[in-house]
TORPA-4810 file (N, C-alpha, C, O; in nm, 3 decimals):
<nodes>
NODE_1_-2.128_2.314_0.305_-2.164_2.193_0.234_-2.038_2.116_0.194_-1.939_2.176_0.151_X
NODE_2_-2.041_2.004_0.206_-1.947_1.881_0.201_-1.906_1.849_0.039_-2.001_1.812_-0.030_X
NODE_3_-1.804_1.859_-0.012_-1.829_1.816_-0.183_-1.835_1.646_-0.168_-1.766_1.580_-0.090_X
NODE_4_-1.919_1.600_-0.248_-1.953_1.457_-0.267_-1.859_1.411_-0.306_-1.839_1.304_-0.248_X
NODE_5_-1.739_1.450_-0.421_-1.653_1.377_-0.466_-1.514_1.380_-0.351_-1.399_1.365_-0.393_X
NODE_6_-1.539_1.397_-0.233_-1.428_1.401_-0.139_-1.445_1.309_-0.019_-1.351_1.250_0.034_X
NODE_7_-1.601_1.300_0.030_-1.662_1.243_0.154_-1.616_1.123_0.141_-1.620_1.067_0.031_X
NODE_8_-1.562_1.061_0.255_-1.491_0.955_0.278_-1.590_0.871_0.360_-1.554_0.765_0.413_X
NODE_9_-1.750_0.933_0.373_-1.890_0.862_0.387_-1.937_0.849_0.334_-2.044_0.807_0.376_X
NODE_10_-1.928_0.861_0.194_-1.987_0.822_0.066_-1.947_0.668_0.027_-1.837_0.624_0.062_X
NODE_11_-2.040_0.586_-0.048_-2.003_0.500_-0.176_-1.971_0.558_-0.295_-2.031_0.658_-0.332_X
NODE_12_-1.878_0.504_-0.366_-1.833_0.535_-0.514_-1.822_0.482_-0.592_-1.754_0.384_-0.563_X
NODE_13_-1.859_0.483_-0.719_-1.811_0.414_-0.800_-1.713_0.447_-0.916_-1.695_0.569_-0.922_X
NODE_14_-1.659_0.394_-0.988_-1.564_0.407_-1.126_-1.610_0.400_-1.234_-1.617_0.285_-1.279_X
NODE_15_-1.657_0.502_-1.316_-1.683_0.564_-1.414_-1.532_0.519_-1.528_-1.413_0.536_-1.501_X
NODE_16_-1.586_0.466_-1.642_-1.493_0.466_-1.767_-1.626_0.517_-1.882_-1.747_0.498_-1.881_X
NODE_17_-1.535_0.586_-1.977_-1.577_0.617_-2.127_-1.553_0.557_-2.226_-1.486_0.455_-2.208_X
NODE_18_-1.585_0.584_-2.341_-1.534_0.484_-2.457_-1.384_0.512_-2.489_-1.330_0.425_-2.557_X
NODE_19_-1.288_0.642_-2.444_-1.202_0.669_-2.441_-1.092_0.610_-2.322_-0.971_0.632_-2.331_X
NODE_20_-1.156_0.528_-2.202_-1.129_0.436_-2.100_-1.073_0.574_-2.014_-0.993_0.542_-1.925_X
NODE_21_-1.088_0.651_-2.019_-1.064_0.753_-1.955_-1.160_0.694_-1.813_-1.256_0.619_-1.831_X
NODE_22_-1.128_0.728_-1.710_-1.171_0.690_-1.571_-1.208_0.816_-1.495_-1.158_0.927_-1.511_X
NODE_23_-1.348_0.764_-1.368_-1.369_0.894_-1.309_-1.447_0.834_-1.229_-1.529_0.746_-1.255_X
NODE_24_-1.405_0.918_-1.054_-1.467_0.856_-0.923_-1.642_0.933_-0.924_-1.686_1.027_-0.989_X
NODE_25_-1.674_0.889_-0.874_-1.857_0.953_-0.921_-1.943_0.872_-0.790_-1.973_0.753_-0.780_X
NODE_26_-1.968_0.991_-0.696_-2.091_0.927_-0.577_-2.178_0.790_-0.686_-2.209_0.760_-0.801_X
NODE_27_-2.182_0.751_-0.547_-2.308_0.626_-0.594_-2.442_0.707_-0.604_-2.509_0.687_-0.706_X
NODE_28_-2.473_0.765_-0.543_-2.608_0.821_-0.549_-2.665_0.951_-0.625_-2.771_1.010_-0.605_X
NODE_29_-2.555_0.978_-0.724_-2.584_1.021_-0.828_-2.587_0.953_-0.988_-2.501_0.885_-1.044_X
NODE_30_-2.675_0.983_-1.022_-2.724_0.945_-1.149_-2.586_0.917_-1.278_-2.512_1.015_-1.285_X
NODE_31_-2.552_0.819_-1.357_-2.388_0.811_-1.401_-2.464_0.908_-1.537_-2.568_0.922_-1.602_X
NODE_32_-2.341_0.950_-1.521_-2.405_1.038_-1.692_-2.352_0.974_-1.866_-2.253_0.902_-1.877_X
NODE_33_-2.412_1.004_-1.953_-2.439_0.940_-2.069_-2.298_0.958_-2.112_-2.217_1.050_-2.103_X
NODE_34_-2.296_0.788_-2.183_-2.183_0.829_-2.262_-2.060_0.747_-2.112_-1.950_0.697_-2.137_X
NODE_35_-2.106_0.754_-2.005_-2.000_0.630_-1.928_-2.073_0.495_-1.836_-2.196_0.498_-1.826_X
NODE_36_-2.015_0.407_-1.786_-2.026_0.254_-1.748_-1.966_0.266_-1.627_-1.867_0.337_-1.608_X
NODE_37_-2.029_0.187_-1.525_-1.964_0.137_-1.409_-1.847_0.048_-1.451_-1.873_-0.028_-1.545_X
NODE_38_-1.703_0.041_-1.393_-1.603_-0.021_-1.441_-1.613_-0.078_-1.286_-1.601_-0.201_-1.289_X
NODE_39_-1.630_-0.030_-1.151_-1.614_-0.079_-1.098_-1.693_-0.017_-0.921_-1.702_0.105_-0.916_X
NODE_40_-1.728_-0.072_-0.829_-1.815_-0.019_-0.730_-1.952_-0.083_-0.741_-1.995_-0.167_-0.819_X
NODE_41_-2.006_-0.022_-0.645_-1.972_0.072_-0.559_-1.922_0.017_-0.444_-1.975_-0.082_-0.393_X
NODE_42_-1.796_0.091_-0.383_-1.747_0.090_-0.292_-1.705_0.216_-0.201_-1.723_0.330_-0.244_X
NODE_43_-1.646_0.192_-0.068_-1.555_0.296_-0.038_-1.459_0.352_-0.117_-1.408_0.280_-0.203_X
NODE_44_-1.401_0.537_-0.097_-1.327_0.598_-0.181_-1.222_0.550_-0.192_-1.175_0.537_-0.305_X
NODE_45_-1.165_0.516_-0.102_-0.990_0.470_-0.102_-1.028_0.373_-0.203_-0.998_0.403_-0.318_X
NODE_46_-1.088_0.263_-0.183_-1.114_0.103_-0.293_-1.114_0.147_-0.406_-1.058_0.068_-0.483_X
NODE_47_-1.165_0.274_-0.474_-1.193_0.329_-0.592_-1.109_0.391_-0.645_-1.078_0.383_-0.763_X
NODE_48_-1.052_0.475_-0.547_-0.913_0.524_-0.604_-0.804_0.444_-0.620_-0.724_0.467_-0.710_X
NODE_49_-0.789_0.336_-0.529_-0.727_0.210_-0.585_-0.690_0.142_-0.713_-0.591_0.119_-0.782_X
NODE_50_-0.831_0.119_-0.709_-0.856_0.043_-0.862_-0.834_0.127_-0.971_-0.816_0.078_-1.083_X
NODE_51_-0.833_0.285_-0.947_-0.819_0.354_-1.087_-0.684_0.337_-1.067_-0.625_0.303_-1.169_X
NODE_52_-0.619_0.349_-0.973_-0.452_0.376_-0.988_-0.406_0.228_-1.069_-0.343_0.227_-1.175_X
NODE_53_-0.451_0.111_-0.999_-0.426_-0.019_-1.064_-0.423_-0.036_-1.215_-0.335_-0.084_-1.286_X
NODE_54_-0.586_0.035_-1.258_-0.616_-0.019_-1.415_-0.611_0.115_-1.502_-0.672_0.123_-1.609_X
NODE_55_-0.554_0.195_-1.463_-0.553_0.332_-1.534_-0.407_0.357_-1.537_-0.361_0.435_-1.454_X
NODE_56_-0.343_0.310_-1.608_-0.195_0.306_-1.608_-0.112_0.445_-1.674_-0.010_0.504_-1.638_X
NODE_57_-0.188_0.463_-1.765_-0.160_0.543_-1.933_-0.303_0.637_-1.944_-0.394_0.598_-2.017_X
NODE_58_-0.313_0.725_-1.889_-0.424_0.862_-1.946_-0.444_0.894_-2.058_-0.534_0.974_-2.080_X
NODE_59_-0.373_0.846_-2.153_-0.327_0.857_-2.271_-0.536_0.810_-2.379_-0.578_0.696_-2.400_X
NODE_60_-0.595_0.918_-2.412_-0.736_0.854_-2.474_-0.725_0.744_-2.566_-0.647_0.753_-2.661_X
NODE_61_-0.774_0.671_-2.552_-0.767_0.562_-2.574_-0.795_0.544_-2.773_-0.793_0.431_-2.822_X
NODE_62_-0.819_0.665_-2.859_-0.830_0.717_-2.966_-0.714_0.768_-3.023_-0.687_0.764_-3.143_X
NODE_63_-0.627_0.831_-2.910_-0.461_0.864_-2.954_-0.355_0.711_-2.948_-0.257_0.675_-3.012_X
NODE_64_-0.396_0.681_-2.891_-0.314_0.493_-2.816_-0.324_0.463_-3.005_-0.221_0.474_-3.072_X
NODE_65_-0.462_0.425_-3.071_-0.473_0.360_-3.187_-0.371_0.453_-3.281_-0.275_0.394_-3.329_X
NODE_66_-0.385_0.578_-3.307_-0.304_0.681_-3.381_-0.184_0.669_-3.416_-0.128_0.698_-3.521_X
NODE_67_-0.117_0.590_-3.253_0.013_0.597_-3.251_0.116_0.441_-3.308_0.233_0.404_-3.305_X
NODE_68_-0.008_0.395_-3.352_0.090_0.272_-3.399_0.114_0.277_-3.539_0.065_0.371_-3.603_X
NODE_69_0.169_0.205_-3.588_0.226_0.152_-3.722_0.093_0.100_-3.796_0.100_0.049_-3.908_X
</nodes>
């Protein structure tokens, strides 16, 4: 069996949380609670793209606020 999150015959989309944390996720599975399409569905490469583009800082987006003045 093929893992879904690898098939390069799949659509994908981009999964973000309220933490903007990012995550590639088949189209044809159900998105789970608690995340948003940020972006897709597309091909994998396009998706991994765009996370590399807008996902700069992994950093949760709850520590980012912590760290300022």
């Amino acid at each position: 069996m093929t893992n879904p999150f690898e098939s390069t015959d799949e659509q994908y989309l981009v999964l973000t949380n309220h933490e903007n944390q990012h995550s590639l996720w088949p189209d044809f599975a159900d998105i789970p609670s608690g995340w948003t399409t940020a972006f897709g569905p597309d091909e994998r490469q396009a998706c991994l793209d765009f996370v590399e583009r807008n996902w700069t800082d992994i950093t949760p987006r709850s520590l980012l606020r912590e760290e300022k003045p």
